[in-house]
MOPAC internal coordinates of N, CA, C and O (Angstrom, degrees):
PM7 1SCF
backbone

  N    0.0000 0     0.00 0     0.00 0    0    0    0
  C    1.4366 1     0.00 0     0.00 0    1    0    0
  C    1.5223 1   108.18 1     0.00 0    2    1    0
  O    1.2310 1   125.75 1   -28.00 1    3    2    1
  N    1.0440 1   106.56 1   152.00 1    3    2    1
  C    1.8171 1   111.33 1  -178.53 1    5    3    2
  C    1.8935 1    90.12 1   -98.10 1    6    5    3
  O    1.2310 1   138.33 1   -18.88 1    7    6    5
  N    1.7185 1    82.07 1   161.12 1    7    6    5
  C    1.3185 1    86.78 1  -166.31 1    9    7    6
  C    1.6298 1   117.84 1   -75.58 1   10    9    7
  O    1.2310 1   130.24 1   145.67 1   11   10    9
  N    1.3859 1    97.86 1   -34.33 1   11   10    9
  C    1.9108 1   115.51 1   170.03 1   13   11   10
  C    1.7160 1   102.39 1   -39.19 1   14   13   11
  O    1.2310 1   120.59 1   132.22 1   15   14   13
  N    1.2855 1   116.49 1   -47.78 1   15   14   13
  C    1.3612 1   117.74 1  -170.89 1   17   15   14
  C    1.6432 1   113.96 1   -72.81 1   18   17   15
  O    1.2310 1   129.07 1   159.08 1   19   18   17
  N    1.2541 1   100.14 1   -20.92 1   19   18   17
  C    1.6709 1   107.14 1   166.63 1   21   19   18
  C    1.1549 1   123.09 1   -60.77 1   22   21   19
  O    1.2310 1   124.28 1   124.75 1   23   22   21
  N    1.5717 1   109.40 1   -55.25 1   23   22   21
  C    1.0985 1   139.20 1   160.00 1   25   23   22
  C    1.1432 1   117.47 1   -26.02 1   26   25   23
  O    1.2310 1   116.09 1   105.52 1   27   26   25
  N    1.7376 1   125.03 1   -74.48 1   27   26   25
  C    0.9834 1   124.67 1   120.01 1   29   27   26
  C    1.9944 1   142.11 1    50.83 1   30   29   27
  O    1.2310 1   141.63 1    70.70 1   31   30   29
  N    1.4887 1    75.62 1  -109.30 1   31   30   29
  C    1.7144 1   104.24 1   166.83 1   33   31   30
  C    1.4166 1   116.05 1   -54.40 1   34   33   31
  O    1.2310 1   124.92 1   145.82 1   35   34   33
  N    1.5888 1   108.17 1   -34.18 1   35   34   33
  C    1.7428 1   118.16 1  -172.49 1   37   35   34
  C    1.2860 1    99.07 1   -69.59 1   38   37   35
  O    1.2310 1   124.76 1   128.59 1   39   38   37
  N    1.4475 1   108.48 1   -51.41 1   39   38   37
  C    1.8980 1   102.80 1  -167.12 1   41   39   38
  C    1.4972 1   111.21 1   -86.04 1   42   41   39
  O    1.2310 1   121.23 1  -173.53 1   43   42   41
  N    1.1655 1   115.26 1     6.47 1   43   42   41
  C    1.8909 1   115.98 1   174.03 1   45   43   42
  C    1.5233 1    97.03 1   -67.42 1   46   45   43
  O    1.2310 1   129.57 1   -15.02 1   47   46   45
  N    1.4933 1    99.16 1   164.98 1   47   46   45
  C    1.3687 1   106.86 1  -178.13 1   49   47   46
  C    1.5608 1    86.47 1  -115.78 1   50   49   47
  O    1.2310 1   109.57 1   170.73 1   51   50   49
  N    1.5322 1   137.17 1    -9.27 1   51   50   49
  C    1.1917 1   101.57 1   164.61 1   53   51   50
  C    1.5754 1   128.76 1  -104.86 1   54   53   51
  O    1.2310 1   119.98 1   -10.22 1   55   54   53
  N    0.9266 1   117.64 1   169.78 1   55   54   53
  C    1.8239 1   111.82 1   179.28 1   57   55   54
  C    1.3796 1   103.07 1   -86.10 1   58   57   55
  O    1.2310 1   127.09 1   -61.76 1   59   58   57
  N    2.2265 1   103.97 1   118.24 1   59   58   57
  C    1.6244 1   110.01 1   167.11 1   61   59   58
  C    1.1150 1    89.76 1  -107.17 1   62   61   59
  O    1.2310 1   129.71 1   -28.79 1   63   62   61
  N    1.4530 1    98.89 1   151.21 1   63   62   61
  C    1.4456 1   119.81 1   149.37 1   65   63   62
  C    1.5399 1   122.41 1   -39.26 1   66   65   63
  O    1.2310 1   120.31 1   -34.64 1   67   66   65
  N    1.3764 1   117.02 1   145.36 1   67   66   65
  C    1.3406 1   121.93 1   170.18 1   69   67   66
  C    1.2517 1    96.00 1  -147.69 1   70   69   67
  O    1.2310 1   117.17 1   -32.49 1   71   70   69
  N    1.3483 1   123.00 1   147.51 1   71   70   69
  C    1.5105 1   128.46 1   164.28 1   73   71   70
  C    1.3971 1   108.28 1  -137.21 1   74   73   71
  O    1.2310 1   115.34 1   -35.87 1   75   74   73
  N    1.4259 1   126.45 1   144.13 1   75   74   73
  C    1.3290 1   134.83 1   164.93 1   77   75   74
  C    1.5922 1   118.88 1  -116.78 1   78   77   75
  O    1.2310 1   117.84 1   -44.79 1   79   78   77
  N    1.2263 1   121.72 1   135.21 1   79   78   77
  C    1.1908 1    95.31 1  -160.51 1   81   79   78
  C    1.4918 1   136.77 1    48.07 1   82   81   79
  O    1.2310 1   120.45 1  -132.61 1   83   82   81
  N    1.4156 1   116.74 1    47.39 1   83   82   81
  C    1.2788 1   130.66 1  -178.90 1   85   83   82
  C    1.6983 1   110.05 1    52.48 1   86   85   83
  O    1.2310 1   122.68 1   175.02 1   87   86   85
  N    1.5572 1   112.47 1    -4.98 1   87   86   85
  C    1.5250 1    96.41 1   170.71 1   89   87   86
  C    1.2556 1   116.70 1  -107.05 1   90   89   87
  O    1.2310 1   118.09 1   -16.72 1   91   90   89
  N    1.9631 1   121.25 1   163.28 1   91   90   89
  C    1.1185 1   108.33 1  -166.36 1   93   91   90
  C    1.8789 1   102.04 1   -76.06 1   94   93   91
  O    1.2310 1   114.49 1    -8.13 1   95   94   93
  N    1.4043 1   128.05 1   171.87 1   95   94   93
  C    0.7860 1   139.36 1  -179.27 1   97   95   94
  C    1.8934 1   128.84 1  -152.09 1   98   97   95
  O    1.2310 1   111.08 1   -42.82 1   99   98   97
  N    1.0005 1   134.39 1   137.18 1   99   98   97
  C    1.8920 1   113.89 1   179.64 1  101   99   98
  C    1.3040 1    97.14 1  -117.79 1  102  101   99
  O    1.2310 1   126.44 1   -13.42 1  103  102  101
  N    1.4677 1   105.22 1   166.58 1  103  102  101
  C    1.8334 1   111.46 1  -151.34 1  105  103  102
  C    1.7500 1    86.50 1  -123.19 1  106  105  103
  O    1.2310 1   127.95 1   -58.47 1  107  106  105
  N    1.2747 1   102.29 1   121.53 1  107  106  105
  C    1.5357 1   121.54 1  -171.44 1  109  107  106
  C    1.4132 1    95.07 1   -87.66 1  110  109  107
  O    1.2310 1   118.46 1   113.75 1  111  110  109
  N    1.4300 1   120.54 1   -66.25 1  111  110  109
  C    1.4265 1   112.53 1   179.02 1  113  111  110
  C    1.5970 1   122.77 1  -164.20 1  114  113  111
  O    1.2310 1   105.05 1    12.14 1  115  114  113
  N    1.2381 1   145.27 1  -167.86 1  115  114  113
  C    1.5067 1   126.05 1  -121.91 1  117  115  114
  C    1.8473 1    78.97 1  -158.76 1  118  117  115
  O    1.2310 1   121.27 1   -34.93 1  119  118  117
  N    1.1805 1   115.17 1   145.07 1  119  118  117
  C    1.8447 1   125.15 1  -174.08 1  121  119  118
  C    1.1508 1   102.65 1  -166.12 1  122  121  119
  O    1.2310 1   115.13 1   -97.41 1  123  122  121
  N    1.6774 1   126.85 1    82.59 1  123  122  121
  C    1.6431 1   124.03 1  -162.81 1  125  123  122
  C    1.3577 1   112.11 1    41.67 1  126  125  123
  O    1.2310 1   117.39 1    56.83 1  127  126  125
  N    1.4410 1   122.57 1  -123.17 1  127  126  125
  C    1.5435 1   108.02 1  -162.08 1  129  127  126
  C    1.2567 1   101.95 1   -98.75 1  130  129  127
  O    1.2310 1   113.62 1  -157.05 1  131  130  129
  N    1.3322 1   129.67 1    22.95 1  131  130  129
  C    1.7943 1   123.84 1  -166.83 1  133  131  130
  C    1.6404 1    88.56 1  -111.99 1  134  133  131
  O    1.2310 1   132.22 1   -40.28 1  135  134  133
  N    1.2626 1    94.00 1   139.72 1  135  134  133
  C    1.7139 1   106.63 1   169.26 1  137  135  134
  C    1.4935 1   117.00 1  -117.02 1  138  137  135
  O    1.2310 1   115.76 1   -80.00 1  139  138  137
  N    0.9686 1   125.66 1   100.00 1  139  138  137
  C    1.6753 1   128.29 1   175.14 1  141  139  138
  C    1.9691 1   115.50 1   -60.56 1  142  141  139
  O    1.2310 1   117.90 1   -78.59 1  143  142  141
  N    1.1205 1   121.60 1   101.41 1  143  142  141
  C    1.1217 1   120.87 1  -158.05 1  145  143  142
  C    1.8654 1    96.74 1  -129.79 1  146  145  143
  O    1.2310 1   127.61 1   -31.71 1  147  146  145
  N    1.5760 1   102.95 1   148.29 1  147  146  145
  C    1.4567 1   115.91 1   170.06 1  149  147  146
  C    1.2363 1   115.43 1   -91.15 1  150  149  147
  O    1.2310 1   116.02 1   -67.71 1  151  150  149
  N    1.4664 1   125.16 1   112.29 1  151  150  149
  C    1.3874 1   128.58 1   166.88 1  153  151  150
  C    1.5991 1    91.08 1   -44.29 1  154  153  151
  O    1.2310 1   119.60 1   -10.82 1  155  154  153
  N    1.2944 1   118.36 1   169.18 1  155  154  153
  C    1.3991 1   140.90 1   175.34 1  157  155  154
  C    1.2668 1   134.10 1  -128.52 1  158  157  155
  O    1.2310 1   129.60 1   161.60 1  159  158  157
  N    1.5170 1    99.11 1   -18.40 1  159  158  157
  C    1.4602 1   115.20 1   177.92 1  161  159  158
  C    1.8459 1    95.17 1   -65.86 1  162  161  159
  O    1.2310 1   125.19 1   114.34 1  163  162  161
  N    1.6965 1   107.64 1   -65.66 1  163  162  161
  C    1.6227 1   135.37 1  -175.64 1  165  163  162
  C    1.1208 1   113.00 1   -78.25 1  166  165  163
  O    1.2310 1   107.07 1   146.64 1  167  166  165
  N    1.1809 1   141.68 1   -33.36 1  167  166  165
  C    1.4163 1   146.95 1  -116.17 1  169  167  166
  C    1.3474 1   142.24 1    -3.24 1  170  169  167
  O    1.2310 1   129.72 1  -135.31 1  171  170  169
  N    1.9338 1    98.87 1    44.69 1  171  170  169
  C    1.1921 1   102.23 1   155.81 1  173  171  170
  C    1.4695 1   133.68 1   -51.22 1  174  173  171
  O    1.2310 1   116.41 1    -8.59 1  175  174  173
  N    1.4547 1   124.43 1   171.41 1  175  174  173
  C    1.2243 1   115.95 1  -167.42 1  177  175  174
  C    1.1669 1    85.79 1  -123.25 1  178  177  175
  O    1.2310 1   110.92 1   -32.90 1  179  178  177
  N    1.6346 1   134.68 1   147.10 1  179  178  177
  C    1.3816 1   127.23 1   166.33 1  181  179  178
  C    1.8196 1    96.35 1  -143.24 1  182  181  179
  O    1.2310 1   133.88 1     6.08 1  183  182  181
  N    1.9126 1    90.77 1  -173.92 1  183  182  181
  C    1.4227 1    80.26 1  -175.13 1  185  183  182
  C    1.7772 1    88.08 1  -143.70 1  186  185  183
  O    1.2310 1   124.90 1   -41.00 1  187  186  185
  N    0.9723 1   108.20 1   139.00 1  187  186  185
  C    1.5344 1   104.23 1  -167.40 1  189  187  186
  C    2.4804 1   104.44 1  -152.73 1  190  189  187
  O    1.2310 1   132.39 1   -17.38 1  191  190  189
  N    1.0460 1    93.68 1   162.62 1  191  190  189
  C    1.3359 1    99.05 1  -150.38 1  193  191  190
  C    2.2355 1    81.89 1   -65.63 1  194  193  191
  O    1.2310 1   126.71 1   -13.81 1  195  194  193
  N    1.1016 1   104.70 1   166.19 1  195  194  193
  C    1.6505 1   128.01 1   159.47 1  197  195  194
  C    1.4655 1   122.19 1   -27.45 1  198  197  195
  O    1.2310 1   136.77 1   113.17 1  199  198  197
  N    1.2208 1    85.12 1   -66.83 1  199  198  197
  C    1.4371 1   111.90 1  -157.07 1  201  199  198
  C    1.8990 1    99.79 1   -96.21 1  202  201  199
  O    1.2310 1   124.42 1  -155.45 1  203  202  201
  N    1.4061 1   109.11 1    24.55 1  203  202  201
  C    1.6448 1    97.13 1   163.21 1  205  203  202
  C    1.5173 1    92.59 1  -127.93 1  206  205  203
  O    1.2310 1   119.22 1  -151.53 1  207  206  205
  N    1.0103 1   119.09 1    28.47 1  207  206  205
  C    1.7737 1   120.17 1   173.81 1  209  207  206
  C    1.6866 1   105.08 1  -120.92 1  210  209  207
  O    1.2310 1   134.35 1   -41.75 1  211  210  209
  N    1.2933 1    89.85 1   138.25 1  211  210  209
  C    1.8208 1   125.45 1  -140.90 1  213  211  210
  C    2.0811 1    89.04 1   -98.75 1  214  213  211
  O    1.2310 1   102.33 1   -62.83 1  215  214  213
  N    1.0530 1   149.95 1   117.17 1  215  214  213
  C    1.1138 1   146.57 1   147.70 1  217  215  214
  C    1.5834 1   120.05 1   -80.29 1  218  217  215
  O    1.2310 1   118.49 1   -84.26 1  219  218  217
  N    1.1854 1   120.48 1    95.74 1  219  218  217
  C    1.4771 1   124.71 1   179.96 1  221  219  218
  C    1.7040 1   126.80 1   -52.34 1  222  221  219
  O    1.2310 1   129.04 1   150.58 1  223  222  221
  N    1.4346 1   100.19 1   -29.42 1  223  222  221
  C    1.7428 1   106.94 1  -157.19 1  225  223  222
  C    1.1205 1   120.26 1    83.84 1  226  225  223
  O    1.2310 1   108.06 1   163.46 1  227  226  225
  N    1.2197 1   139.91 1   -16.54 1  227  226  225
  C    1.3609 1   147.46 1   162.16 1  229  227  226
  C    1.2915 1   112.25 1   -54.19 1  230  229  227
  O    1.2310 1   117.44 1   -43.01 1  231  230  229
  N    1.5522 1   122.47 1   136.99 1  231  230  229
  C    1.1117 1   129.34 1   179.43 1  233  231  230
  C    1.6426 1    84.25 1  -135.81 1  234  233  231
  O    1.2310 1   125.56 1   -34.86 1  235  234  233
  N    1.7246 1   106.92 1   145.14 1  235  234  233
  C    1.0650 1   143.43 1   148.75 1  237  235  234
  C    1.0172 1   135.20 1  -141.83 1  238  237  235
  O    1.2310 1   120.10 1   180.00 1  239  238  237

């Protein structure tokens, strides 16, 4: 995913899917190309590059 599209996802008012590593995840916030995101399964918090986060099309 590019990071603009993260960006993106933050200011939508609806909830998309994101997955990293095949799990779902929500994107807390954006630091050049690193995205700090909450696993969801755990809710660890991690921080991992842009472009290894998965956009499904799913809206909920």
């Amino acid at each position: 995913m590019l990071k603009d599209r993260a960006l993106e996802i933050i200011k939508s008012s609806n909830n998309i899917e994101v997955l990293y590593n095949n799990k779902p995840v929500w994107i807390e916030s954006i630091k050049g190309n690193t995205v700090k995101v909450k696993d969801l399964n755990n809710n660890n918090i991690i921080e991992v590059p842009a472009s290894q986060l998965q956009e499904t099309g799913i809206v909920k």
